[in-house]
N, CA and C atoms as an extended XYZ file, in Angstrom:
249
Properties=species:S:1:pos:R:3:atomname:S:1:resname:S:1:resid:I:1 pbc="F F F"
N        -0.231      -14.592      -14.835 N   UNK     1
C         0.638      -15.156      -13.813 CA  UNK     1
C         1.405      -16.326      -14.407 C   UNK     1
N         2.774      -16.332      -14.159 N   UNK     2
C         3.776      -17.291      -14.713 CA  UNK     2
C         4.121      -17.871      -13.301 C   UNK     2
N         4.387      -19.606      -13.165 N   UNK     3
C         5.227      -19.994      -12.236 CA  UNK     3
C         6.075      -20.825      -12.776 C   UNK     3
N         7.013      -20.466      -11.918 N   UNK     4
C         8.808      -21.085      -12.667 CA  UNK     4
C         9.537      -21.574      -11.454 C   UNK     4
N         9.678      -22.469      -11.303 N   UNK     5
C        10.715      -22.908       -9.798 CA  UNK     5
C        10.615      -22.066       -8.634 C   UNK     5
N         9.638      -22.241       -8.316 N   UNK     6
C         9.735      -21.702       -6.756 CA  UNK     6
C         9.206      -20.563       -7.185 C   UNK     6
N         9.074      -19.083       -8.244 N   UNK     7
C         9.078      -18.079       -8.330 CA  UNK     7
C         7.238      -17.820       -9.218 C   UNK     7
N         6.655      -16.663       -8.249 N   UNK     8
C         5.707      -17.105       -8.696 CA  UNK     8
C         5.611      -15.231       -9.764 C   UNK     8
N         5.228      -14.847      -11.027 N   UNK     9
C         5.623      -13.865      -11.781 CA  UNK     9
C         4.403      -13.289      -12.065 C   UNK     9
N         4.011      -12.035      -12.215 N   UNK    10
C         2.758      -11.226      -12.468 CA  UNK    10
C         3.319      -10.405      -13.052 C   UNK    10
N         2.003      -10.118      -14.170 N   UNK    11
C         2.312       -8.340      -14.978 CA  UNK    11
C         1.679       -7.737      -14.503 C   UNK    11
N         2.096       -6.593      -14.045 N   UNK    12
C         0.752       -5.485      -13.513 CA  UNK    12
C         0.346       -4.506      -14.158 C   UNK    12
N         0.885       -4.755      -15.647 N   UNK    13
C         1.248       -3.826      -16.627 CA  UNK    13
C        -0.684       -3.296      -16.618 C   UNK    13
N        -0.920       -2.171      -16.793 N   UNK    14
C        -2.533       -1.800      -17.354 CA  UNK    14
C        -3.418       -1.663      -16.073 C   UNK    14
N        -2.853       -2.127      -15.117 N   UNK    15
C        -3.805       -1.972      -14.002 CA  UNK    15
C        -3.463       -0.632      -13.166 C   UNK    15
N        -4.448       -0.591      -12.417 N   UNK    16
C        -4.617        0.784      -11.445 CA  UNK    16
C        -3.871        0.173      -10.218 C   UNK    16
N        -3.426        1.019       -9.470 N   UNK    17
C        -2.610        0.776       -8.224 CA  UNK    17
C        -3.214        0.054       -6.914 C   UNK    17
N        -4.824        0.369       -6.685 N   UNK    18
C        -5.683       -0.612       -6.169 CA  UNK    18
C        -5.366       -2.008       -6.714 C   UNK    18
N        -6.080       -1.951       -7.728 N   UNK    19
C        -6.654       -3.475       -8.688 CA  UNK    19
C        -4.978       -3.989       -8.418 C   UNK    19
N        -3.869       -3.687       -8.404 N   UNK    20
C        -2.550       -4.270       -8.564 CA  UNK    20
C        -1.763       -4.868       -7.562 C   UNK    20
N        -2.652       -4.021       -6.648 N   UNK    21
C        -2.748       -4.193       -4.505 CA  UNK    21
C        -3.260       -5.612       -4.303 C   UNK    21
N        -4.304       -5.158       -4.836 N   UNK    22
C        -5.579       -6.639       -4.342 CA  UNK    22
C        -4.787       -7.489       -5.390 C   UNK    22
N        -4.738       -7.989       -6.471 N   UNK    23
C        -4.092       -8.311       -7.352 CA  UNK    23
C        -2.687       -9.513       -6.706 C   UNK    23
N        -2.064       -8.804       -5.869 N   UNK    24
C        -0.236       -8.913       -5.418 CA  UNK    24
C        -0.639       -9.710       -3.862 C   UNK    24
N        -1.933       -9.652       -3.364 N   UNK    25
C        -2.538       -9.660       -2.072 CA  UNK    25
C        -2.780      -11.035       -2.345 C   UNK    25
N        -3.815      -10.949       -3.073 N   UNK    26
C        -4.405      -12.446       -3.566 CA  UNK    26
C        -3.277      -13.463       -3.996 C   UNK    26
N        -1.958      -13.522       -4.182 N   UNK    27
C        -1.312      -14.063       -4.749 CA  UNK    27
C        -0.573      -14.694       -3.523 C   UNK    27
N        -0.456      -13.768       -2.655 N   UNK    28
C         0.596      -14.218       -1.653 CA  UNK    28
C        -0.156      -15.098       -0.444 C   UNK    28
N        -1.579      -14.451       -0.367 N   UNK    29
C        -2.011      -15.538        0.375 CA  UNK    29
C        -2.324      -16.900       -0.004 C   UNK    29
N        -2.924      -16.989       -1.686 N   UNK    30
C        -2.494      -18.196       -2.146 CA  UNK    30
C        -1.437      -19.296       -2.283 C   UNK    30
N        -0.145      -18.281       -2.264 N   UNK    31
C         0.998      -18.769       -2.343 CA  UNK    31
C         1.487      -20.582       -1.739 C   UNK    31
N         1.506      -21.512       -2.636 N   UNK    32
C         1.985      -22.746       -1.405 CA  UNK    32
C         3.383      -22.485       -1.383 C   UNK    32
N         3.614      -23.538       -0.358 N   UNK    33
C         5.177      -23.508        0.218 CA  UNK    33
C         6.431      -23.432       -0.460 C   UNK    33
N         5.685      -23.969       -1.570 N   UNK    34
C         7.374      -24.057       -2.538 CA  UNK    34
C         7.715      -22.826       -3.201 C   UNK    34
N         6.040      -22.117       -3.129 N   UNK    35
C         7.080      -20.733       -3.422 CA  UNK    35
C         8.209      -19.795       -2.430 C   UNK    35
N         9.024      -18.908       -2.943 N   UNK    36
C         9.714      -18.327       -2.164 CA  UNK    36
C         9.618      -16.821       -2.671 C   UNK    36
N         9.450      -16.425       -3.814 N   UNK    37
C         9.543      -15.478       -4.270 CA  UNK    37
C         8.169      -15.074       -4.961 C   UNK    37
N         7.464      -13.986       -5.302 N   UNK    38
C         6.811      -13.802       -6.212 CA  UNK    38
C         7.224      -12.110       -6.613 C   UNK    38
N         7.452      -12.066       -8.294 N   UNK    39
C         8.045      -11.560       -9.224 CA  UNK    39
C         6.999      -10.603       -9.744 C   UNK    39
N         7.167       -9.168       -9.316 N   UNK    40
C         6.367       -8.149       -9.637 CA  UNK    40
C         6.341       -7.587      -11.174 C   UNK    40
N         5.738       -7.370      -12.132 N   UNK    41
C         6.531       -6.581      -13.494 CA  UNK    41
C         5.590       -5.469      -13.701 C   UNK    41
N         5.789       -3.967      -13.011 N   UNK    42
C         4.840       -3.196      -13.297 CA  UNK    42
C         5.795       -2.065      -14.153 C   UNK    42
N         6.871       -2.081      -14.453 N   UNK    43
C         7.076       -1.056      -15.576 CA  UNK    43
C         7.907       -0.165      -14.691 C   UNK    43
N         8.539        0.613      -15.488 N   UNK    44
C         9.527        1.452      -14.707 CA  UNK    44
C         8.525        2.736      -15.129 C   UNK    44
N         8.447        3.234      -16.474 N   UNK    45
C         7.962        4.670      -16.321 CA  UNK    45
C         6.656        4.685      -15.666 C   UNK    45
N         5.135        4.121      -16.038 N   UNK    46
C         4.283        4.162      -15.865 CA  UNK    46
C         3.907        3.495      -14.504 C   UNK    46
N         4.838        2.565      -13.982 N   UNK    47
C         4.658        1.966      -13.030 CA  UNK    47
C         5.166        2.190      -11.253 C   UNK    47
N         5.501        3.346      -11.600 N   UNK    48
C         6.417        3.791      -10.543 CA  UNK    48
C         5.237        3.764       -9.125 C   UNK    48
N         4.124        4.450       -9.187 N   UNK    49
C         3.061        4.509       -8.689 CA  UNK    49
C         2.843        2.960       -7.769 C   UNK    49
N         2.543        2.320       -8.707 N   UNK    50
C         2.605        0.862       -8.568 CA  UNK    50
C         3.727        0.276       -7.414 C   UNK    50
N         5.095        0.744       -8.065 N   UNK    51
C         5.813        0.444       -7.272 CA  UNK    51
C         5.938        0.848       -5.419 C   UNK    51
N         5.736        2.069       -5.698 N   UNK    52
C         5.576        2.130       -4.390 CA  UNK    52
C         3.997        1.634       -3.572 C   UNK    52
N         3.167        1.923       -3.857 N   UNK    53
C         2.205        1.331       -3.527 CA  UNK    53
C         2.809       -0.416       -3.016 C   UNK    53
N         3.104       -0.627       -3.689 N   UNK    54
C         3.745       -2.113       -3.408 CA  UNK    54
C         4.684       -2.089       -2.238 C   UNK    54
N         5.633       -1.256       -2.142 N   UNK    55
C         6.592       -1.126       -0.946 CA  UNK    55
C         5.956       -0.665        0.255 C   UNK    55
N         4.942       -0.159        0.204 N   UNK    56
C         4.481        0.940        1.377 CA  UNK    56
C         3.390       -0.056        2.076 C   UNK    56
N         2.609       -1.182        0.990 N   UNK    57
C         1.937       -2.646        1.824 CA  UNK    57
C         2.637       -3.280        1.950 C   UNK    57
N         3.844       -4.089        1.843 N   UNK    58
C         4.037       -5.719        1.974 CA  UNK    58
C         5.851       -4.915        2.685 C   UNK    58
N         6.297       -3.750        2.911 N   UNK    59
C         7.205       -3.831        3.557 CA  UNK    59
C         7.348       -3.757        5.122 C   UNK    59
N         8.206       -3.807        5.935 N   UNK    60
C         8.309       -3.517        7.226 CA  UNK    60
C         7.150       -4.425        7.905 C   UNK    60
N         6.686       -5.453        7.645 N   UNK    61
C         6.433       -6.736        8.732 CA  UNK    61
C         4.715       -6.812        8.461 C   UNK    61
N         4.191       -5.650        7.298 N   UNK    62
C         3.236       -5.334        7.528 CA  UNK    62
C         2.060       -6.625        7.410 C   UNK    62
N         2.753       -7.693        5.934 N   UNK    63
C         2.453       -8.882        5.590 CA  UNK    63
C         3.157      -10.237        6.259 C   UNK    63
N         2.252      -10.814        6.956 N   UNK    64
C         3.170      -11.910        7.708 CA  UNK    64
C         3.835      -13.300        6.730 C   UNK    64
N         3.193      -13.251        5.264 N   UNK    65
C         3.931      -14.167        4.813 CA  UNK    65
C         5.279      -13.604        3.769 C   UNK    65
N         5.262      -11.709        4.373 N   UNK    66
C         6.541      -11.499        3.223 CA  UNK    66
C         7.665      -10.930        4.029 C   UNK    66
N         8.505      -11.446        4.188 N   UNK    67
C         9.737      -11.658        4.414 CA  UNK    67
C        10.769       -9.953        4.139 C   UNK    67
N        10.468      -10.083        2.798 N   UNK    68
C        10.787       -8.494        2.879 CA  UNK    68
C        10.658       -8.488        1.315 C   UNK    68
N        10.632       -6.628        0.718 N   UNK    69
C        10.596       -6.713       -0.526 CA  UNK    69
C        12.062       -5.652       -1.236 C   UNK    69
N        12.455       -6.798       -2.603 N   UNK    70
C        13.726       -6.563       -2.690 CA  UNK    70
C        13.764       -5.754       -4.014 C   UNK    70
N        14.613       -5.318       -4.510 N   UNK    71
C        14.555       -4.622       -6.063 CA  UNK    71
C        14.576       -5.992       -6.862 C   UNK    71
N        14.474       -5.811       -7.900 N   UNK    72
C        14.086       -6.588       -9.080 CA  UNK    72
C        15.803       -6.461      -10.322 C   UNK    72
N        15.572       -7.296      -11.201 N   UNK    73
C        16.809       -7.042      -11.807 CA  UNK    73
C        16.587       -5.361      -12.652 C   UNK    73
N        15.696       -5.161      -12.659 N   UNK    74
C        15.988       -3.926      -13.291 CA  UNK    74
C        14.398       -2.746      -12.649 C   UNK    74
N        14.457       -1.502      -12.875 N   UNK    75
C        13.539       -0.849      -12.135 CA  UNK    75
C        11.999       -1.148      -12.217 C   UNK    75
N        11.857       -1.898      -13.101 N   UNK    76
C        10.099       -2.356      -13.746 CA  UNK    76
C        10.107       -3.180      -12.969 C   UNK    76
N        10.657       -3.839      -11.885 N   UNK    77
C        10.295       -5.341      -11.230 CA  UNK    77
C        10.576       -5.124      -10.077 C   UNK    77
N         9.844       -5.716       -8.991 N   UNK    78
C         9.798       -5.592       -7.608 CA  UNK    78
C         9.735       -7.278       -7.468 C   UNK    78
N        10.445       -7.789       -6.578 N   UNK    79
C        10.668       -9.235       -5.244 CA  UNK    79
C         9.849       -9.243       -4.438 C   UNK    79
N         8.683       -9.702       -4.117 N   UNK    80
C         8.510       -9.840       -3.124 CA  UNK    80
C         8.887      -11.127       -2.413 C   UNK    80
N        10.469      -11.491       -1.499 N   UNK    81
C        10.704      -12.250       -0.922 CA  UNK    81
C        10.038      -13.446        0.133 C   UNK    81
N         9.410      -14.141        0.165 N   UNK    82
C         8.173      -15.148        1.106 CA  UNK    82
C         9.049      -15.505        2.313 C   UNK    82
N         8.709      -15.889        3.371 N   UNK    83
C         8.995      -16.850        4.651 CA  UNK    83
C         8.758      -18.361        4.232 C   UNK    83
């Protein structure tokens, strides 16, 4: 885990789609205020799995501290946007 201005960054590179769940879970409820963002990096080929797994928990209101989740600058990275 990297934090950089407000943005809090994880690799999920090697992990299973559970372990990457709980993993992304634990982060956001930790999260203090100054974060706004936390910065997914699970890989585009191998990680696709990942990725959705990720969209299908923390989208549509399901998480009350995430705001919504956005694409990343490129397909290996997922936003998850904070309140």
């Amino acid at each position: 885990m990297n934090v950089t201005s407000g943005i809090i960054e994880i690799d999920l590179h090697g992990m299973r789609v559970e372990e990457a769940i709980r993993k992304v879970r634990n982060e956001v409820n930790k999260a203090p205020g100054s974060v706004y963002s936390i910065r997914l990096i699970h890989g585009y080929h191998g990680g696709t799995r990942i990725k959705e797994a990720i969209e299908d928990e923390f989208s549509y209101g399901r998480e009350s501290k995430v705001k919504r989740v956005a694409p990343g600058i490129n397909p290996g990275i997922t936003e998850l946007i904070l309140r």
